[in-house]
C-alpha positions as CSV (number, residue, x, y, z in Angstrom):
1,X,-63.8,5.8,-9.5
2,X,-62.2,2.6,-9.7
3,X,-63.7,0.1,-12.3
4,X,-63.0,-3.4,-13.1
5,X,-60.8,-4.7,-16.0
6,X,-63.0,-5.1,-19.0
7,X,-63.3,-7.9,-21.5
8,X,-64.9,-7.9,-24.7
9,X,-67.3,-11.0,-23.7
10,X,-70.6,-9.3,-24.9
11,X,-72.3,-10.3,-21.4
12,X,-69.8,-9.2,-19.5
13,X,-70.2,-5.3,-21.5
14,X,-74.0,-5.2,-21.0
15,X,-73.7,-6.1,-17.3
16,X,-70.6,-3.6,-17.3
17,X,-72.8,-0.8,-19.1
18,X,-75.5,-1.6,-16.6
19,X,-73.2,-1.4,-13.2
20,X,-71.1,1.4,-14.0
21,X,-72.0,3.8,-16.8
22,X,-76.4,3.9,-15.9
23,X,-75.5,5.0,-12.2
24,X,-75.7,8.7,-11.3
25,X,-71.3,9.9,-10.1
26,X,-70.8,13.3,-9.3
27,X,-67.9,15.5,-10.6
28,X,-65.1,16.8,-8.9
29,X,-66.4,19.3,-7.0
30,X,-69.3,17.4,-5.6
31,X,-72.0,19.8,-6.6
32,X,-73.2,18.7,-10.2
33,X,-73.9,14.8,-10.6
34,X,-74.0,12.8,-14.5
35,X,-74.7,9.9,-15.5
36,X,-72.0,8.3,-18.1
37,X,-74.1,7.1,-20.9
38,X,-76.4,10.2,-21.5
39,X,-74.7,12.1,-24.0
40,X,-74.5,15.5,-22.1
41,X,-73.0,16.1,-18.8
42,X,-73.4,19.2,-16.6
43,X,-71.0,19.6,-14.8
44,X,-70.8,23.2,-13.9
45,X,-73.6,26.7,-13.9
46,X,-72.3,28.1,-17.5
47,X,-73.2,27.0,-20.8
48,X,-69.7,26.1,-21.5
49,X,-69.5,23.4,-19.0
50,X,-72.1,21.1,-20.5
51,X,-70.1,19.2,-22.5
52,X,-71.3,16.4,-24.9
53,X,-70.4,13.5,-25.7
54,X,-72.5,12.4,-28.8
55,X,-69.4,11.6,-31.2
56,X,-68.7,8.7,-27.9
57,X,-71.8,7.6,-28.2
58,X,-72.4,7.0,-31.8
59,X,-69.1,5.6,-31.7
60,X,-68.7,1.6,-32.9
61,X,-65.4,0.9,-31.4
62,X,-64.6,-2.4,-29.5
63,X,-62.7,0.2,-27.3
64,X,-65.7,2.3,-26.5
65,X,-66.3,1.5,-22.5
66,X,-62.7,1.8,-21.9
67,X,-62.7,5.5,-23.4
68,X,-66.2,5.9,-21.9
69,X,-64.4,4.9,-18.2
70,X,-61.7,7.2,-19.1
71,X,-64.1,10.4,-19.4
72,X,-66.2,9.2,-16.6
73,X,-62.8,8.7,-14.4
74,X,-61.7,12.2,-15.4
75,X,-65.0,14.0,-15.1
76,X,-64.9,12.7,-11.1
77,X,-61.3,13.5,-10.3
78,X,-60.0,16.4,-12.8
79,X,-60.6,20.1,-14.0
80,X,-63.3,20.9,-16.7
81,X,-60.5,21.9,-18.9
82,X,-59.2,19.1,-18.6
83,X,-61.9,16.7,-19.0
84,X,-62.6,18.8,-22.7
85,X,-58.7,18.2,-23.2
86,X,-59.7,14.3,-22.9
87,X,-62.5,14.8,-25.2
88,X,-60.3,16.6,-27.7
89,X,-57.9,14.2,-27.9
90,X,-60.2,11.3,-27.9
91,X,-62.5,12.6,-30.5
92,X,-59.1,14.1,-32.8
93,X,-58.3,10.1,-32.6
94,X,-61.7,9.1,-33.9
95,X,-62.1,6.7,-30.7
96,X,-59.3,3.7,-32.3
97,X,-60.6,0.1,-31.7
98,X,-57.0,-1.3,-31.8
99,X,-53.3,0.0,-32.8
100,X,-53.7,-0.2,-36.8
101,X,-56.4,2.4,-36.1
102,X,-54.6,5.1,-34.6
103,X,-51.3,4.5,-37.1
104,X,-53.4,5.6,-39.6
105,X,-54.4,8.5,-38.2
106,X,-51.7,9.6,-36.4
107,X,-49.6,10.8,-38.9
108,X,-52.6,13.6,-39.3
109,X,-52.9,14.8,-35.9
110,X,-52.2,18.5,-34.9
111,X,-48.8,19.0,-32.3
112,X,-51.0,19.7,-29.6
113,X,-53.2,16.2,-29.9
114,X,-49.9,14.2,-30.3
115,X,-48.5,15.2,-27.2
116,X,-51.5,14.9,-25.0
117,X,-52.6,11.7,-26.2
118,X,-50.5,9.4,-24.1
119,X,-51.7,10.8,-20.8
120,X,-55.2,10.0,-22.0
121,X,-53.5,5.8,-22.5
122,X,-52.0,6.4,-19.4
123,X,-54.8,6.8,-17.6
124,X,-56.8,4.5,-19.2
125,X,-53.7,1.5,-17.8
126,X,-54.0,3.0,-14.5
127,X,-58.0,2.5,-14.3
128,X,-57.4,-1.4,-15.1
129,X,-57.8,-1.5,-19.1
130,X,-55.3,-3.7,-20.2
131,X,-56.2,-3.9,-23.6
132,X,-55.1,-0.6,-24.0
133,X,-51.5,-1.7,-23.5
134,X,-50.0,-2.0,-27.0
135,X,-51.3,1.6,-27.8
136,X,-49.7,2.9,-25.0
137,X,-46.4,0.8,-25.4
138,X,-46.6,2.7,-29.3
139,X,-47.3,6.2,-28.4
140,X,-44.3,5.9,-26.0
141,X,-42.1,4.6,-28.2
142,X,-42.9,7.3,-30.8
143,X,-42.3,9.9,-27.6
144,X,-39.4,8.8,-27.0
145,X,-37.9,9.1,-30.8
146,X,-39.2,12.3,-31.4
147,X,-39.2,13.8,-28.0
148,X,-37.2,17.0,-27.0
149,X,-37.2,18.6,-23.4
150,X,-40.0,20.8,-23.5
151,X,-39.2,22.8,-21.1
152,X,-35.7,24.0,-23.0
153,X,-37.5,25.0,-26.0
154,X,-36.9,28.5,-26.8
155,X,-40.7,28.9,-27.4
156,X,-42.4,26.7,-25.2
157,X,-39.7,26.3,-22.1
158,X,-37.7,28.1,-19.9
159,X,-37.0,31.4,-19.9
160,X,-33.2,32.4,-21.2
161,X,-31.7,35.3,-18.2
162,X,-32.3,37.7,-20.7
163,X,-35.6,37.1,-21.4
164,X,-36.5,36.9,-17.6
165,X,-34.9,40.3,-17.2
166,X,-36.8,41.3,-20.3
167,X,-40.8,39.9,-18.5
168,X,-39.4,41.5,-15.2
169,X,-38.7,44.9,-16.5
170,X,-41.9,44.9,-18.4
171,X,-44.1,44.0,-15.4
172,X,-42.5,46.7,-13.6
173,X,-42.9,49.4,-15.1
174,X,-46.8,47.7,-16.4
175,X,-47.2,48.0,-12.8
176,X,-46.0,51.6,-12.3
177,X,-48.5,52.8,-14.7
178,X,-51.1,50.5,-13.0
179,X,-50.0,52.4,-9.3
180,X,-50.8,55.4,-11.1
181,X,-54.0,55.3,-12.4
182,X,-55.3,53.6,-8.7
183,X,-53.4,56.0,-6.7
184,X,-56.5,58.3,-6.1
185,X,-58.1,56.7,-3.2
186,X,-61.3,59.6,-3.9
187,X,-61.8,58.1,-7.5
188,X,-64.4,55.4,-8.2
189,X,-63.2,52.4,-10.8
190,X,-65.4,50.6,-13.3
191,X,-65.5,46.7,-12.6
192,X,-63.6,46.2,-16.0
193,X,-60.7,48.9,-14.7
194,X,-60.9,46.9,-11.6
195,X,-60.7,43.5,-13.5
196,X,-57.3,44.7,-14.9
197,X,-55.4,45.5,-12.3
198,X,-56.7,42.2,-10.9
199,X,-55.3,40.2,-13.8
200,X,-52.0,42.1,-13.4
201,X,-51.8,40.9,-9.6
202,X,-52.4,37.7,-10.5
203,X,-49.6,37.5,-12.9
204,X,-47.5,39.0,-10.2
205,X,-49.1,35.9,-8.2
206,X,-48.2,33.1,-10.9
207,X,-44.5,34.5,-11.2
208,X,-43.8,35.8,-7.3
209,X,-45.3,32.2,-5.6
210,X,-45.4,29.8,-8.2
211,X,-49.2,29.1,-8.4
212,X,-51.2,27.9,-11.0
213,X,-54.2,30.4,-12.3
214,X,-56.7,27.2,-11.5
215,X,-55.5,28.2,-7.4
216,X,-55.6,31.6,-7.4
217,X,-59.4,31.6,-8.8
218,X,-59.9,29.7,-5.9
219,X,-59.3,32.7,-3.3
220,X,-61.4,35.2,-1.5
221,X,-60.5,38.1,0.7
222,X,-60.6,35.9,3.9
223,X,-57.1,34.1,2.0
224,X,-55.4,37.1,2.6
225,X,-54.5,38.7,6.2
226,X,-51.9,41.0,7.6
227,X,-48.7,38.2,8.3
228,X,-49.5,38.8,12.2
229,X,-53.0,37.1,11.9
230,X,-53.2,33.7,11.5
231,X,-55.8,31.9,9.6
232,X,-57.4,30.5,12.6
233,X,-58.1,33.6,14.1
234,X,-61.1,36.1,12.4
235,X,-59.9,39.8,11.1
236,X,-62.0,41.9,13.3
237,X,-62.1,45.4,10.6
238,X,-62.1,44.8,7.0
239,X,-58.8,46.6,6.5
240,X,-55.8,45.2,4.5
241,X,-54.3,48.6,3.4
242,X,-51.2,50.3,5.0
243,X,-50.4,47.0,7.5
244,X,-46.7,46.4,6.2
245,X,-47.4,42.7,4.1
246,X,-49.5,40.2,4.0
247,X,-49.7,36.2,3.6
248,X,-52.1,34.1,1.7
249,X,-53.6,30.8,2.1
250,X,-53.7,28.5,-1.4
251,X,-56.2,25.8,-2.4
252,X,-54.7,22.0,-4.1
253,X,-55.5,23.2,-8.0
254,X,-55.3,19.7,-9.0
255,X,-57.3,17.6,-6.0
256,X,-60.4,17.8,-4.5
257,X,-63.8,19.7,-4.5
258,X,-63.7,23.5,-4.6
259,X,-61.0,24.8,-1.7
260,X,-61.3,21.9,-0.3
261,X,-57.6,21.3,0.6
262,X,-55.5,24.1,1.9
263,X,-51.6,24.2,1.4
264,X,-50.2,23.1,5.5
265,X,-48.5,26.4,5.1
266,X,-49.3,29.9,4.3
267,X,-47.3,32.1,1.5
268,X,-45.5,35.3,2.6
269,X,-45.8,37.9,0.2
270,X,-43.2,41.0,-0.8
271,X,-44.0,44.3,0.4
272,X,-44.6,45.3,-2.6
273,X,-47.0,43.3,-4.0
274,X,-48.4,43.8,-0.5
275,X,-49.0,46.9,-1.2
276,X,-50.7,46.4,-4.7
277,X,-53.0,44.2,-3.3
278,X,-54.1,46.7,-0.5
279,X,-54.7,49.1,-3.0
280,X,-57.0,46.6,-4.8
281,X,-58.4,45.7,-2.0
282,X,-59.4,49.6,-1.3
283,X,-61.0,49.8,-4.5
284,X,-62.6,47.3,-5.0
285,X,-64.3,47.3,-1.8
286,X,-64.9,50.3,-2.2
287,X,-66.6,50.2,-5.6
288,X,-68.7,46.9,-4.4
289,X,-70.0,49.0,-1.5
290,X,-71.3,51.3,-3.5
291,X,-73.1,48.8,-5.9
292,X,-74.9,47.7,-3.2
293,X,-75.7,50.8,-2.2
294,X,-77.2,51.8,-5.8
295,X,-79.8,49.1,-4.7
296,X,-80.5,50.7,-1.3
297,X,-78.6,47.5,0.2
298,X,-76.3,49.2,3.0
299,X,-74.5,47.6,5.2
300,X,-72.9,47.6,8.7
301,X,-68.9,47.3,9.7
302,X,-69.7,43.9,10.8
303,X,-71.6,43.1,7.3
304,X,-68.7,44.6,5.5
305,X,-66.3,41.7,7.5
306,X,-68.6,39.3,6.6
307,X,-69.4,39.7,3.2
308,X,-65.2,40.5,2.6
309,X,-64.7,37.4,3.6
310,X,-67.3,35.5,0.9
311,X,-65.9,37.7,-2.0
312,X,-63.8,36.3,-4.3
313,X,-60.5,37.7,-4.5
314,X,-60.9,37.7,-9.0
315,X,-64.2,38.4,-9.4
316,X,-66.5,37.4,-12.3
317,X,-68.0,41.1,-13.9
318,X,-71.6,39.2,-12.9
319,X,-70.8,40.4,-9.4
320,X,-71.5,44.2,-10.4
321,X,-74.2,43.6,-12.4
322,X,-76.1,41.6,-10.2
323,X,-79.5,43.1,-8.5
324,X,-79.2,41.3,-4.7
325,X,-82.1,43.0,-4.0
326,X,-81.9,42.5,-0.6
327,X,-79.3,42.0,2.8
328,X,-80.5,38.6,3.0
329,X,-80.5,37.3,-0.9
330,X,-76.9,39.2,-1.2
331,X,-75.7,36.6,1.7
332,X,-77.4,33.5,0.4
333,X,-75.5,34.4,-2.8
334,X,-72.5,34.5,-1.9
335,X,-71.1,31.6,0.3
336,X,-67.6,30.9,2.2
337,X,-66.6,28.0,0.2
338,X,-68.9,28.6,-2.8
339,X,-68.0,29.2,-6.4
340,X,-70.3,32.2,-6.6
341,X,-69.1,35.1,-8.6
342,X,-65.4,33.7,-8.6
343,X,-63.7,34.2,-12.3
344,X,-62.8,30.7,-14.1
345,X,-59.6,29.2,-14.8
346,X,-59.8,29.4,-18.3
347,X,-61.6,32.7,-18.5
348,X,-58.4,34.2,-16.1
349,X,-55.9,32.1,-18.9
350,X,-57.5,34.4,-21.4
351,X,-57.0,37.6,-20.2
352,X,-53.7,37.5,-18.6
353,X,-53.0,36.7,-22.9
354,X,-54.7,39.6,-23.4
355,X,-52.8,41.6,-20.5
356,X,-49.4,40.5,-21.9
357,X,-50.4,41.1,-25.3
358,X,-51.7,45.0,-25.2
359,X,-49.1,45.5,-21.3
360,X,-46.3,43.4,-21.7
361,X,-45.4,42.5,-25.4
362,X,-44.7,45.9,-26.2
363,X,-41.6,46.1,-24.2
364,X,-40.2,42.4,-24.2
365,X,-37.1,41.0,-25.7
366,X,-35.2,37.7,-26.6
367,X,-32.1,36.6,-27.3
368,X,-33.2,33.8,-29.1
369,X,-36.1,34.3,-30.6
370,X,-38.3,37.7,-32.4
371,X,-39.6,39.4,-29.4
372,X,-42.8,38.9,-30.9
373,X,-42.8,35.5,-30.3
374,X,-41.7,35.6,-26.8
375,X,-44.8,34.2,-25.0
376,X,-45.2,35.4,-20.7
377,X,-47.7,32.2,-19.4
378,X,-47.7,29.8,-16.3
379,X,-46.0,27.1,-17.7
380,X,-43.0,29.1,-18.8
381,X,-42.7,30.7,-15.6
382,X,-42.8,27.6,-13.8
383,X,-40.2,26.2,-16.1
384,X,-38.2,29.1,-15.5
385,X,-37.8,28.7,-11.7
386,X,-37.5,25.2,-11.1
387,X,-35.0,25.1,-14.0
388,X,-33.1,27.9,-12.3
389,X,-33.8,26.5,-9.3
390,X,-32.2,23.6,-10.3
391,X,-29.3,25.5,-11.5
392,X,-28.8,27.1,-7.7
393,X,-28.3,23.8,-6.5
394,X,-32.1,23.5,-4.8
395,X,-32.8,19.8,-3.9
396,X,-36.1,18.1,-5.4
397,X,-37.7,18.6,-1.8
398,X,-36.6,22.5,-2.2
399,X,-38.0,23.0,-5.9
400,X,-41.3,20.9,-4.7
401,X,-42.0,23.5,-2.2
402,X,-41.2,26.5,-4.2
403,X,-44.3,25.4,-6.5
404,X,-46.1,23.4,-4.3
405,X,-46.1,20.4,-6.3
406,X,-44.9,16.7,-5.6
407,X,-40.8,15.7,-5.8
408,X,-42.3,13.8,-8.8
409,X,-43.1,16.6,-10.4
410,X,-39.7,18.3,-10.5
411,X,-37.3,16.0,-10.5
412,X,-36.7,16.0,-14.0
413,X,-35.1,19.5,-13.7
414,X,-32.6,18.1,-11.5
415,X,-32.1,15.2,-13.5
416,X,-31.1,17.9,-16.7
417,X,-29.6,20.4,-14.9
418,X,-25.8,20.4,-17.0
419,X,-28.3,20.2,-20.3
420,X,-30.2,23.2,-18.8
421,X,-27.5,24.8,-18.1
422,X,-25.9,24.8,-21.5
423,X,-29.1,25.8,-23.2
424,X,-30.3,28.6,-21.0
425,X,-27.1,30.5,-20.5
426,X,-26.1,31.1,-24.0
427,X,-23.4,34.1,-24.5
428,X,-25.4,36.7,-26.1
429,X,-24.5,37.2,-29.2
430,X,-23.8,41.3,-29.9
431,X,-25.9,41.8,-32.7
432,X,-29.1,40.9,-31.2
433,X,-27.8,43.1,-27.9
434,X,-27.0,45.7,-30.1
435,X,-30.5,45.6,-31.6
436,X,-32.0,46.6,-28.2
437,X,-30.4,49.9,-28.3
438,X,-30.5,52.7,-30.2
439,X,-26.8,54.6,-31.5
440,X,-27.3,58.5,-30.6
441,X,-24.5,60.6,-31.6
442,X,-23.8,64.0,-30.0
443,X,-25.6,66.1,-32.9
444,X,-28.2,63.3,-32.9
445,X,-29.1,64.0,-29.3
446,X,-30.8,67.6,-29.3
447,X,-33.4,65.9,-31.7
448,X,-33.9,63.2,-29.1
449,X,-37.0,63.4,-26.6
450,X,-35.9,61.9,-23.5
451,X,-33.5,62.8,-20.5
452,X,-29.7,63.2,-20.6
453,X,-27.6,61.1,-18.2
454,X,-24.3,62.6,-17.0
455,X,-21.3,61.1,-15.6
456,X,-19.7,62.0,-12.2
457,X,-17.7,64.5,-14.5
458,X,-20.6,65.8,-16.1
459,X,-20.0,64.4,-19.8
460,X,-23.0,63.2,-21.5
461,X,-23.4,59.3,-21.7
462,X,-26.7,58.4,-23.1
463,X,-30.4,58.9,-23.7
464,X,-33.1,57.9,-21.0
465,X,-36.1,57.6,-23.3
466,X,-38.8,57.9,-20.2
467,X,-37.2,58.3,-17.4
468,X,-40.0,58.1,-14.7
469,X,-39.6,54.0,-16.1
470,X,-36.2,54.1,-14.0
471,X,-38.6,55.3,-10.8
472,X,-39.2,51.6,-9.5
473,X,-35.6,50.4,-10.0
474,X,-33.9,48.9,-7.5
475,X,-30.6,48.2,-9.5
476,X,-27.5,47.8,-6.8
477,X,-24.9,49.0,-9.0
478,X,-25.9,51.9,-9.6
479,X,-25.8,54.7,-12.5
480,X,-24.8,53.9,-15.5
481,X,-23.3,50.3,-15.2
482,X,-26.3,49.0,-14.3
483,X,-28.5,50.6,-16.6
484,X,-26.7,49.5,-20.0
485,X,-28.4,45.8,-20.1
486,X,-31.6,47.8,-19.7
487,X,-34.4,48.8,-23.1
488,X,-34.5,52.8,-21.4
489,X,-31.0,53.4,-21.6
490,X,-29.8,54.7,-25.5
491,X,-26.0,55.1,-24.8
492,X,-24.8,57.9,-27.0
493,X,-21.8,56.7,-29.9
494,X,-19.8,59.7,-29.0
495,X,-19.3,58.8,-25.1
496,X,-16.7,57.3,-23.7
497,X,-17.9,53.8,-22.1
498,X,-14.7,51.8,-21.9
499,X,-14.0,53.8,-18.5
500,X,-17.1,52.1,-16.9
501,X,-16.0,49.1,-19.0
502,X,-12.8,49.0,-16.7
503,X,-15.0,50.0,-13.7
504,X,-17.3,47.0,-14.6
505,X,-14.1,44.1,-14.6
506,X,-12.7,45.6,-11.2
507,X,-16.4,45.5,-9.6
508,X,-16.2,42.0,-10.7
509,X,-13.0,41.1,-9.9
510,X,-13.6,42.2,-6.2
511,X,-17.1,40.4,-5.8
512,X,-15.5,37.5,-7.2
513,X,-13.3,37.2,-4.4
514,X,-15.7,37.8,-2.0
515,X,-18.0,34.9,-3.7
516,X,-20.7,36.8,-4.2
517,X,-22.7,35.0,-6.9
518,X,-25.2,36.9,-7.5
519,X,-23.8,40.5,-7.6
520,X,-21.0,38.3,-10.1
521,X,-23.5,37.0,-12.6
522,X,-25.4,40.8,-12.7
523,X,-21.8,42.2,-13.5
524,X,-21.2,39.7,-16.1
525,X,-23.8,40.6,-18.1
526,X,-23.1,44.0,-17.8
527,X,-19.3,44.3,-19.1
528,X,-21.1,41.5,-22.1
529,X,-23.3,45.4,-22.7
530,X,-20.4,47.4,-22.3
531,X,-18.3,45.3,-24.7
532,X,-21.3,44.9,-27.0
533,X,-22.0,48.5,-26.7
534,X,-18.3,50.0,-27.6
535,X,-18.5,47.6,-30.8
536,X,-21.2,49.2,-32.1
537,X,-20.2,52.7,-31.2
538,X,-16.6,52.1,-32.7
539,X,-18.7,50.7,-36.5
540,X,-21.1,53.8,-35.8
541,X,-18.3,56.5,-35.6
542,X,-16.3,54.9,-38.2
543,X,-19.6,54.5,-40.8
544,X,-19.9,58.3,-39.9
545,X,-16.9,59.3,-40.8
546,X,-17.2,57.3,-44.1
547,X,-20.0,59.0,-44.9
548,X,-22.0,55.8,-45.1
549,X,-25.4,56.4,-43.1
């Protein structure tokens, strides 16, 4: 919506009023019309998305059809969530009628309603209102003094290596466990078992391709084909299982009505999430089908195809609850291109916190922060590759494809890259390595549950707490240099590691020469464990033999 510049010539704000905020618009997505100056809006089928607009009302500030054309301009081109993040901030700033106002208030406002309040100024200057100007000029000025790169915060940015190796290792063996309990083709899954394994995907999805949770909410099962069937050509059986990987087709997040713009080019996926989808796929399917057929609703091979194709890859638990009834009411509910049944952004948002809380948090580490307070969401992922993207060199046309966002949008990691650089690759400091592991001395060890790893020579080198964890590792180096950065190996204070120490620097020395880069930076880290690791044996053994326990 594009509106004119506003004065405050009383006239000219009836007529205003009259032209632009009494006429019916329609949201984003084209299906829910509102009309500005009614003090609820619909904008969506759940409770949740009618959102009012009662404190902008009642409101007496000279700025009120500026901050009216602001919501009104959001409501048409933006999110729901975001929209209530306008009304938030707005409402937080008690709708200001001139500078004065907000310097009062500011001073009071929550993190959060400071850092998003600009963008609201922002867009209120790129809609034509002016008189906005010396608020915007302030906030930025205040931004500027007190601004710090958000994206190198140890809570809020990117991800240090360790850390990323921490979230990896978690989600692996998350997933292992996941692999597991879906194995069973024969067995029949609740919705809400379903649901899980679902979230997990889709943070496999958020970290593996770089999409944003408000895309992948967008897909159904005709996104997703075997990577030697196009998307202009329709899957004849309704099989994805056991077909070698797939690709996927991703909806804008950020433009246009419900997938309504398609990425130009499909997303290749690993063979191993591949897989994990498949066996999604199977169940749910599966379990769906037999929903249907609780209410005597069976269906054809060709009606399988069909209806695959209008299910929504993250489906809202409504869709196994539902009574369809019929063939034909079970069609008309679910369309192509329809929102039907699909899971929200922000409902998905909340359970992958839930996932990472009761899956993940367990097992993750930092070492910069309490592991407690290591957070696994979107934007920190994001952060995390295009900083390290950044760091490999990638150009801004490189890192804009990787997360299928504008040049724009990254090209302040390339601009901080040296800054990044110095933040992210800290040397770990040996207490907090040393506090990952535990000391196990030979006597120790028969108390121990776990497995015993042997050398080549058959001397006893540490403690595998669970060792069907070490099933999915794909680890190059092999046995037991790779495993001592890793939370399942307990090295034992008794063994001798400085041999693999020594076997460590030649490794290194050798790849070093062959400019191998990455196989260098793994080994790196590795001797930093071995090093780190002999320390604390060497202060163990010698507290032992002290006595001092």
């Amino acid at each position: 919506m594009t509106l004119k510049r506003i004065t405050h010539d009383h006239e000219t704000k009836i007529d205003h009023e009259d032209s632009q905020f009494s006429r019916v618009h329609y949201s984003k997505d084209k299906d829910f019309s509102f009309i500005p100056k009614e003090r609820v809006w619909c904008l969506g089928v759940n409770k949740t998305d009618q959102i009012d607009f009662g404190d902008l009302h009642d409101s007496t500030s000279e700025l009120k059809l500026e901050y009216l054309g602001i919501v009104t301009n959001c409501a048409e081109t933006r999110s729901i969530h975001t929209l209530k993040s306008y009304r938030g901030v707005l409402n937080a700033i008690k709708y200001p009628s001139n500078l004065n106002e907000l310097r009062t208030i500011y001073p009071q406002l929550a993190m959060g309603t400071k850092q998003n309040v600009l963008s609201v100024f922002s867009k209120g200057l790129e809609l034509g209102y002016y008189n906005l100007q010396p608020i915007y000029d302030w906030l930025k000025k205040v931004r500027k003094k007190t601004e710090k790169h958000s994206f190198l915060d140890p809570e809020k940015g990117a991800y240090s290596d360790d850390e990323n190796n921490s979230i990896s290792y978690s989600l692996r063996i998350t997933t292992d466990k996941f692999i597991q309990k879906f194995k069973n083709k024969n067995e029949l899954h609740t919705p809400t078992s379903l649901n899980k394994l679902g979230v997990l995907i889709s943070l496999h999805l958020i970290r593996g391709i770089l999409r944003r949770p408000t895309q992948i909410v967008k897909m159904k099962w005709s996104d997703i084909r075997p990577i030697n069937i196009d998307f202009n050509n329709d899957i004849i059986i309704p099989e994805l299982t056991d077909v070698g990987g797939l690709h996927l087709r991703m909806f804008l997040g950020k433009r246009g009505d419900f997938r309504g713009y398609a990425e130009k080019r499909s997303i290749t996926l690993t063979p191993e999430l591949s897989n994990l989808i498949g066996l999604y796929y199977y169940h749910y399917l599966k379990s769906f089908i037999e929903h249907l057929k609780l209410q005597k609703i069976v269906l054809t091979k060709a009606e399988i195809v069909d209806i695959k194709n209008r299910l929504p890859f993250l489906f809202d638990l409504k869709l196994f609850s539902t009574n369809f009834k019929s063939k034909r009411s079970l069609f008309s509910s679910l369309g192509y291109n329809s929102k039907s049944f699909h899971k929200s952004a922000p409902n998905l948002n909340n359970l992958l916190q839930d996932f990472v809380s009761i899956h993940l948090s367990p097992l993750l580490r930092s070492d910069r922060l309490e592991a407690s307070k290591l957070k696994v969401n979107n934007n920190r992922i994001r952060h995390t590759s295009f900083t390290n993207g950044s760091r490999k060199g990638l150009s801004p046309a490189q890192l804009a494809a990787l997360g299928g966002v504008t040049e724009k949008a990254v090209r302040h990691y390339v601009d901080l890259t040296n800054e990044a650089r110095v933040e992210i690759n800290k040397a770990l400091e040996n207490n907090q390595i040393l506090n990952s592991f535990g000391r196990i001395s030979i006597a120790e060890l028969h108390k121990s549950t776990g497995y015993i790893e042997v050398n080549e020579y058959d001397e006893e080198i540490s403690v595998i707490s669970n060792p069907n964890d070490c099933n999915s590792c794909k680890s190059i180096l092999g046995k037991p240099l790779a495993c001592y950065p890793c939370p399942n190996f307990k090295p034992l204070a008794n063994a001798n590691h400085q041999q693999y120490l020594e076997k460590a620097e030649r490794k290194l020395l050798l790849n070093s020469k062959q400019n191998d880069a990455i196989t260098t930076k793994r080994l790196r880290k590795i001797i930093c464990y071995i090093k780190a690791t002999i320390l604390a044996c060497q202060e163990f053994n010698s507290r032992d033999l002290k006595g001092d326990k």
